[in-house]
N, C-alpha and C positions, 0 to 999 in steps of 0.2 A: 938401552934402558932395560933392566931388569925388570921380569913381569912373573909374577906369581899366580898359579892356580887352586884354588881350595875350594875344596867342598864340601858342602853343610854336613855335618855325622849324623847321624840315625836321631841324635836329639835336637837337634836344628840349628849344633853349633858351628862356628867356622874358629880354626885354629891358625894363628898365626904364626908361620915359620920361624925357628930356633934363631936363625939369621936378623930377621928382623925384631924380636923379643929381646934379645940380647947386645943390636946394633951399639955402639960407642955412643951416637949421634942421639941417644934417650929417644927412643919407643919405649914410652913413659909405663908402668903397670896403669895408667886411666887414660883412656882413650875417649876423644870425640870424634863423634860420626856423622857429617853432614850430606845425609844423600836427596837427590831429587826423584824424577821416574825413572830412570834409565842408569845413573850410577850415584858412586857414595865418594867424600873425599872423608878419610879417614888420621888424624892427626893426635899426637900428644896433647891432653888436655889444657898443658901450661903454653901452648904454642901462642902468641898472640896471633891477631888476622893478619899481620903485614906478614908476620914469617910464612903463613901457609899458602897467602897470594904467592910471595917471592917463590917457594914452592913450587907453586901449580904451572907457572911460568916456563918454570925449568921443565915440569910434566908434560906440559901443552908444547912446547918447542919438539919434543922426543915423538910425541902423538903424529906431529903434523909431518914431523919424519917419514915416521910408516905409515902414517896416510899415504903420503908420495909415492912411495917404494910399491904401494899396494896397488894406486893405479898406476906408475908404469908395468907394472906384472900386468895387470887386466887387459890393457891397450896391448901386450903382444899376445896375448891368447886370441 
């Protein structure tokens, strides 16, 4: 899974990579932003909800990847 890092500029923006700004897949110019305490799920504002579950799925499957990978690293230290 590709994983991007960005950080706020001096006026508190975040700018989203050429990559994805210009993706085929419409990373639309309006965005919506669904965050809770801890993160954000960020989506095309024409997305319906089932596309961005179906989505998150494929996200949460990649997470639970490198979950794994991260305790087996831990468990040999």
């Amino acid at each position: 899974m590709v994983r991007f890092k960005q950080k706020f500029d001096s006026s508190g923006k975040i700018y989203f990579p050429k990559i994805l700004r210009e993706a085929p897949s419409g990373f639309a110019p309006e965005l919506t932003i669904a965050p809770n305490t801890k993160c954000a799920v960020v989506y095309p504002s024409g997305l319906s909800s089932k596309e961005v579950l179906e989505s998150l799925k494929v996200i949460q499957k990649e997470l639970s990847l490198s979950a794994d990978r991260e305790k087996r690293a831990e468990a040999k230290r």
